[in-house]
C-alpha positions in Angstrom: 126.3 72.7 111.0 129.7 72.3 109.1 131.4 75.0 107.8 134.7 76.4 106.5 136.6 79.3 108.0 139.6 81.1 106.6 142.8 79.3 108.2 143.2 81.3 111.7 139.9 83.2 111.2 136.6 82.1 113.4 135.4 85.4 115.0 133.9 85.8 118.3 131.2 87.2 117.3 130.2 84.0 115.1 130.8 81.4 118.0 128.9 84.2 120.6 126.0 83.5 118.1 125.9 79.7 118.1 126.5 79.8 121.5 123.9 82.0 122.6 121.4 80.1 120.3 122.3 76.7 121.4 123.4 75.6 118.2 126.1 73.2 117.5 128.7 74.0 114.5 131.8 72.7 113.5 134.8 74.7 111.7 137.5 73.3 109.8 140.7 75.5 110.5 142.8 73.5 108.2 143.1 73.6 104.7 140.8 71.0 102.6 143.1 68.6 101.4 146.3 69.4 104.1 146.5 67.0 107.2 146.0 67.3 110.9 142.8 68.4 110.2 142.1 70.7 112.9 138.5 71.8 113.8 136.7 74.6 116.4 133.4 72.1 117.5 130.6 74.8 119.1 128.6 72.5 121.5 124.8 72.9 121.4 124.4 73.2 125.2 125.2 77.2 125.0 128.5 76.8 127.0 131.0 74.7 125.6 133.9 74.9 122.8 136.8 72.9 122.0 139.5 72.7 119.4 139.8 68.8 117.7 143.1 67.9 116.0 143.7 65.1 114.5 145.9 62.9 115.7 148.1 60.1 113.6 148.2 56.1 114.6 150.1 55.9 117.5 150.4 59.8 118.5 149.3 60.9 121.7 147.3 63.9 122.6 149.2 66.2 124.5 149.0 66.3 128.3 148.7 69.3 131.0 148.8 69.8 134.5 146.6 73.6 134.2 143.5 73.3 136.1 141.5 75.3 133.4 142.2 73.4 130.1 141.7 69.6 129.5 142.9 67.3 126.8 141.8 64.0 126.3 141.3 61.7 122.6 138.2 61.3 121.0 137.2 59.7 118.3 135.1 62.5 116.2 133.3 61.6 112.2 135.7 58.6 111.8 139.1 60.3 112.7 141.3 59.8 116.5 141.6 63.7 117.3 142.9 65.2 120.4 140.1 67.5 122.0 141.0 70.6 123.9 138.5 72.4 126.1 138.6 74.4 129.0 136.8 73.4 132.4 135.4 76.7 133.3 132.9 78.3 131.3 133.7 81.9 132.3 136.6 81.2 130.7 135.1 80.6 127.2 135.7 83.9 125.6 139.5 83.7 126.7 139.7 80.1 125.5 138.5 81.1 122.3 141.9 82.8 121.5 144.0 80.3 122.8 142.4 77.7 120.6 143.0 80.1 117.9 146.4 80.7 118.5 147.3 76.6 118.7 145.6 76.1 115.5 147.9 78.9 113.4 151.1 77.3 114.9 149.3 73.9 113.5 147.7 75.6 110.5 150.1 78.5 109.4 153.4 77.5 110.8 153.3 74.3 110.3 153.8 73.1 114.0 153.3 69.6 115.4 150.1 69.2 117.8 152.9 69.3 120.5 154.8 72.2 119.8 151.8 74.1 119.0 150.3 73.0 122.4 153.6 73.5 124.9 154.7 76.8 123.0 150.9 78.6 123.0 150.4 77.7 126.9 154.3 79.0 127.5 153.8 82.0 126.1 150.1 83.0 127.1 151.6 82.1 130.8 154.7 84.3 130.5 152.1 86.7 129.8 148.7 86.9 131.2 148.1 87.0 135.4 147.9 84.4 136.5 144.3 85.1 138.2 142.7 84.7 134.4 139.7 83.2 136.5 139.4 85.2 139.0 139.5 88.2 136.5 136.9 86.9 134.2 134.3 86.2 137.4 135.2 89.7 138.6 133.8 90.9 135.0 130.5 89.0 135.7 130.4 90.2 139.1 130.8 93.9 138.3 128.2 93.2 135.5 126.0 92.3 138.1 126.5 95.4 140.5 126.4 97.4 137.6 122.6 96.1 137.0 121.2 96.2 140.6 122.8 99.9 140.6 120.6 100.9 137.8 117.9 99.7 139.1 118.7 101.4 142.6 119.7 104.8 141.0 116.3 104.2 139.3 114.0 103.7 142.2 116.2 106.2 144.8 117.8 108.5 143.0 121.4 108.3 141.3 123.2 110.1 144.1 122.2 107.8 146.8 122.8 104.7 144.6 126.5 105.5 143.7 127.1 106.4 147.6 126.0 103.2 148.5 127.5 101.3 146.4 130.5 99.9 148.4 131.1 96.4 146.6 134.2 98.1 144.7 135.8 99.2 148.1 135.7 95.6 149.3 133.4 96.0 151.9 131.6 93.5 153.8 128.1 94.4 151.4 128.0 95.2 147.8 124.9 98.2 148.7 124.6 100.0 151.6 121.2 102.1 151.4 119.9 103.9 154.6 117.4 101.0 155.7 118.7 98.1 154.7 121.8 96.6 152.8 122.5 93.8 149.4 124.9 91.3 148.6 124.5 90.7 144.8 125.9 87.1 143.5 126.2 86.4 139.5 126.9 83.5 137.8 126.8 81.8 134.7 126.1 78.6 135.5 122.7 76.8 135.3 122.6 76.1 139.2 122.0 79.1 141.3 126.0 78.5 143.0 127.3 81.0 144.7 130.9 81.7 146.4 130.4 83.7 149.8 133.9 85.4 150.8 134.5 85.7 154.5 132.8 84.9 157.6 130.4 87.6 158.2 129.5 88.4 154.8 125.9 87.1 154.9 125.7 88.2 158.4 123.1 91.1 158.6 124.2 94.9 160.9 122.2 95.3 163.7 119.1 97.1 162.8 119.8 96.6 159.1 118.2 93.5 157.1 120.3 92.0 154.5 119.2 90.7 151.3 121.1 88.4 148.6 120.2 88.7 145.2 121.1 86.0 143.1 121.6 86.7 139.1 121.9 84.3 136.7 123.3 85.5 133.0 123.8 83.4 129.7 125.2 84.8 126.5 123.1 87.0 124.5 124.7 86.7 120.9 123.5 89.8 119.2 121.0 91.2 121.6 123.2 90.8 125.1 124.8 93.8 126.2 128.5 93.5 127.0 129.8 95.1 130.5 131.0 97.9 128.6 128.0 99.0 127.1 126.2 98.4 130.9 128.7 101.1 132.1 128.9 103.5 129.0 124.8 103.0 129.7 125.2 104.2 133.8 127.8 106.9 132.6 124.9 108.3 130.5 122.4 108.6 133.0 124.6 110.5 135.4 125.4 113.1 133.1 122.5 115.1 134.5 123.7 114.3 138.1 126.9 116.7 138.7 130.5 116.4 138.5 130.9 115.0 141.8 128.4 112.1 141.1 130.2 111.1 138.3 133.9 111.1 139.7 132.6 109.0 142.5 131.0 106.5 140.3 134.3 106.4 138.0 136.3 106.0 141.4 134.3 103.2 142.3 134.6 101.6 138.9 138.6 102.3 139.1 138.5 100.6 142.2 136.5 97.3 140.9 139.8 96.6 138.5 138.1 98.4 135.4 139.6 100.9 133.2 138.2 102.2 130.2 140.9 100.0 128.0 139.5 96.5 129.8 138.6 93.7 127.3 134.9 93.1 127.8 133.3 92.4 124.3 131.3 89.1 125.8 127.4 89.6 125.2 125.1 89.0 128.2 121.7 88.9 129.1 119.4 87.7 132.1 118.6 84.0 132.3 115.6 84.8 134.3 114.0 87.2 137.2 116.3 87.4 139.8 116.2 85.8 143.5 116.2 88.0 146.1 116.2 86.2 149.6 116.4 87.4 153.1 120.0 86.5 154.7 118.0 84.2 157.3 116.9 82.5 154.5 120.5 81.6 152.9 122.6 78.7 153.9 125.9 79.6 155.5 128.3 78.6 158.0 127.5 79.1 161.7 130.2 79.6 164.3 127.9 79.6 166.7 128.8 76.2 168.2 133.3 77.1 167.7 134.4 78.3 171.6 135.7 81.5 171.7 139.3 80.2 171.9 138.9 78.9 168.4 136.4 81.3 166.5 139.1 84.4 167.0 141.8 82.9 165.3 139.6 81.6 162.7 141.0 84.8 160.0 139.6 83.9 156.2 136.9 81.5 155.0 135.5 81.4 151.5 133.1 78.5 150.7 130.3 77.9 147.7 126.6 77.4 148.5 123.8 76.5 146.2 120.6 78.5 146.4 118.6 77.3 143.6 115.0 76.6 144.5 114.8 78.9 147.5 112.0 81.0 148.0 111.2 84.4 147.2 111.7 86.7 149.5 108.1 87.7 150.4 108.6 91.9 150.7 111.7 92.5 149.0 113.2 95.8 150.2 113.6 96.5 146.0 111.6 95.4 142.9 113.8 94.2 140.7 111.2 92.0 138.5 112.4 94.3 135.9 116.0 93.9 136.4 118.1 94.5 133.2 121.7 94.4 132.2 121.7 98.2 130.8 
């Protein structure tokens, strides 16, 4: 699809849709007759956006050392354009406004490519933290917990769930329930990729089996649920609960990073059922075979593992066939 948006204008809201519906659109920012003709391209694989501009004869798309964005020339319906995309996914949603601000330097203000390009990433880097990622997988993270703690308050009761949920606190597991504790992994990605954080954090407590459950969530367009509404949806079902119920669970959300002014208007739902598997079962890094001398001055470790295509784990301590985002 081809369309026309206002100079500056392409909603959210519109791109969540295409994207969500694995649909491919195009959007010319620019005016019809004005030159660069600059472009917001929605790719039909339900992931990825970029902003194409065109370039003249012998320009040169612009070049950048960030990790998270990449640049290169294309040539796109006839035309040399430079195309600018980010790298990580999770990062769509943020990348959507930084496309949008490039292309009203270009558009509005009358910018070259260059300028437009240098001055947007200055300013959004004098400003933002510079954990962006890490903040937008902590979103999807908590959207996860927030889930499996509906589903827990659900099946044991609301006041047991919020006391043993200690993923906010940092703890070594995201759920500690009397018999048995969870680790809860989301991602967005279409591999079932998972980063573990530390050395013993798939390591079970004596007497306590450990389960991982692994949650995978695409964009929902119009029928996801963003991480607000999840939480506005858990605040509802405590009211019944108490006062003390419901300052723990706003301490723990505090704690997570979120506040009731966080940005959070992406729409998610579930991919699919979630895998739950038995610690034993999960790959992870054995120190087994490090000597003593060694293992005690080993301090941090993060590392990613992939457990797509693992088995279900046969007598889950928790249904969660019905797992939702609320």
């Amino acid at each position: 699809m081809t369309d026309k948006a206002t100079p500056g204008v392409l909603e959210w809201s519109t791109v969540e849709h295409y994207l969500a519906e694995r649909l491919a659109a195009s959007y010319r920012l620019s005016q019809v007759a004005s030159h660069p003709i600059v472009t917001y391209e929605i790719g039909d694989d339900g992931q990825e956006v970029a902003l194409c501009v065109e370039l003249e004869r012998s320009q040169q798309a612009p070049s950048t050392r960030l990790p998270a964005i990449h640049v290169d020339r294309i040539l796109h319906r006839g035309l040399r354009m430079a195309r600018i995309r980010t790298t990580q996914s999770e990062l769509t949603r943020d990348f959507h406004d930084l496309a949008l601000s490039i292309s009203n330097r270009i558009v509005i203000e009358g910018y070259s490519l260059d300028r437009a390009f240098n001055e947007t990433i200055r300013s959004w880097s004098a400003l933002l933290d510079p954990g962006q990622a890490a903040t937008a997988k902590r979103r999807i993270g908590l959207h996860g917990e927030i889930a499996v703690l509906m589903a827990v308050g659900e099946r044991f009761g609301w006041r047991l769930a919020v006391e043993s949920w200690t993923g906010p606190k940092s703890e070594e597991h995201d759920f500690v329930l009397p018999d048995f504790d969870l680790e809860v992994k989301t991602t967005t990605s279409e591999r079932r990729v998972h980063t573990i954080h530390g050395i013993g954090q798939l390591d079970s407590s004596p007497g306590r089996p450990l389960s991982l459950i692994s949650i995978r969530m695409t964009r929902g367009g119009a029928v996801g649920r963003t991480l607000a509404q999840s939480i506005t949806a858990v605040q509802t079902a405590l009211a019944s609960e108490g006062v003390e119920v419901q300052a723990k669970f706003a301490r723990a959300l505090s704690e997570s990073g979120w506040t009731d002014g966080s940005s959070a208007d992406e729409r998610w739902i579930l991919r699919d059922e979630p895998l739950v598997l038995d610690s034993k079962d999960v790959p992870c890094v054995d120190f087994a075979g490090v000597p003593d001398k060694f293992r005690d001055r080993i301090l941090a470790m993060r590392y990613d593992i992939d457990v797509t295509g693992i088995e279900q784990q046969t007598d889950p301590p928790v249904d969660l066939k019905d797992l939702h985002l609320p």
